[in-house]
C-alpha positions, 0 to 999 in steps of 0.5 A, spaced: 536 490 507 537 492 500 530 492 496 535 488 490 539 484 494 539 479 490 541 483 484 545 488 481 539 493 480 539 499 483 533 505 481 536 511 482 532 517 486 529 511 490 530 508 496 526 502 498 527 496 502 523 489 501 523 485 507 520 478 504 520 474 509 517 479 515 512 475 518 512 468 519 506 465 515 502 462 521 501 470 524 501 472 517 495 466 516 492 469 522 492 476 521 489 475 513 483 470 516 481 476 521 482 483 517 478 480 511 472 477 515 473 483 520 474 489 515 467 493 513 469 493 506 467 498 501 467 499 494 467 507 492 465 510 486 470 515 482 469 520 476 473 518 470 472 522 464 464 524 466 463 517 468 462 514 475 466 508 475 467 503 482 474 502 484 476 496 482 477 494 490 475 493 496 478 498 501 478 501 508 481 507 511 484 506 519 487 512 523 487 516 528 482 522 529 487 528 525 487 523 520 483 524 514 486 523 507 483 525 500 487 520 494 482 519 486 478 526 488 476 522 494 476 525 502 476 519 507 475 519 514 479 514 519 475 509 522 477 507 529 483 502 529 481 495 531 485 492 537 488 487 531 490 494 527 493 498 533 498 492 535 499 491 526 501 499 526 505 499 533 509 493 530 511 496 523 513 502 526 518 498 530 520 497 524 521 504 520 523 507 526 516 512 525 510 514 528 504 512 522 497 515 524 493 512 517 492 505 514 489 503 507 487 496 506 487 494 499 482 487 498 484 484 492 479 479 491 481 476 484 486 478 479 481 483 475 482 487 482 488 492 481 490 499 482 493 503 477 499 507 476 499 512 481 504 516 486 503 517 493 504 524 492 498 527 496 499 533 500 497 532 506 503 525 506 509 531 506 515 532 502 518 525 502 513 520 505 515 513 508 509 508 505 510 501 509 506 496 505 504 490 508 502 484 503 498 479 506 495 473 502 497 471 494 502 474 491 502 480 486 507 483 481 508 489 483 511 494 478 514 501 478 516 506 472 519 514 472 514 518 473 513 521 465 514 514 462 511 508 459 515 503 460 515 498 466 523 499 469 522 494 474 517 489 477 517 485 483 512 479 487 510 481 493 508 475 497 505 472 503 508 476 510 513 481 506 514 488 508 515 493 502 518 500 505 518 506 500 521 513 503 525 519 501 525 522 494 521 515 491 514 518 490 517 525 487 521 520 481 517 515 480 509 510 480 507 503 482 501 499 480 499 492 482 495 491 474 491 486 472 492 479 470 488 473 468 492 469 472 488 465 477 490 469 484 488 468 492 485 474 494 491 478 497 490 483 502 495 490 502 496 495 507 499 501 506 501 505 512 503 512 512 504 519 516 498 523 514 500 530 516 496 537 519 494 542 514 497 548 516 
């Protein structure tokens, strides 16, 4: 399925896949309601030109034993996956036809919780990492842009149960942020899988 099949537009050096409607909403409702209640939710602090700030979200870091990952000058070590997570990961590998050994979830509780212009572009992910996203809850505007640029070139919502795929050369060419906004918005849960892999 072609991230814009339902318009002419097409971003070069990338190759992205949203499936919209991949859970259907009663299993989508399900799992919001568990990993919300369930999730052991922290809020780290980072360091930004000399001062500590909290991330503006709630996260948590799943994976197995190997799977430590450090992202915003942050080390994470996995917590165990929950029987919920293990049968959520098996399923979205199915999917993307990969193993996956690590999951970030992303509380978002209003819409002045975001996540800022970034790449997935850490080491430790390889040359060209497949983030699986999936998006649980209200929906975000989700924008990208080339790497060395200002200017959003393309923004989409991801809604309740969709399933957004980034692999090959995306993270070497291009950034997405989820920003803030002012518009009222439910919480939204956002797990991103990926393959972290062994130092050498």
């Amino acid at each position: 399925m072609d991230l814009f099949a339902d318009s002419p537009l097409q971003l070069p050096d990338a190759d992205l896949q949203l499936h919209a409607q991949w859970l259907d909403i009663a299993t989508a409702d399900h799992w919001l309601a568990e990993l919300s209640a369930q999730t052991p939710w922290q809020q780290p602090q980072v360091q930004i030109y000399g001062r500590q700030l909290s991330v503006p979200r709630l996260v948590a870091w799943y994976g197995d034993a190997e799977a430590s990952y450090r992202y915003s000058g942050l080390s994470h070590q996995p917590l165990p996956w929950t029987a919920l997570l293990a049968q959520i990961r098996a399923q979205v590998e199915r999917a993307v036809g990969q193993s996956l050994n690590g999951v970030l979830l992303n509380y978002y509780r209003d819409g002045q919780d975001s996540m800022g212009w970034h790449s997935d572009d850490e080491t430790e992910l390889g040359a060209n990492p497949l983030i699986a996203s999936l998006n649980l809850g209200g929906p975000r505007r989700f924008d990208l842009r080339r790497k060395g640029q200002s200017r959003i070139e393309h923004s989409l919502p991801l809604q309740h149960g969709s399933l957004l795929v980034m692999r090959g050369p995306t993270q070497h060419y291009w950034q997405h942020q989820v920003a803030k906004t002012r518009r009222p918005c439910a919480p939204r849960l956002n797990l991103t899988f990926r393959l972290i892999k062994p130092s050498p």
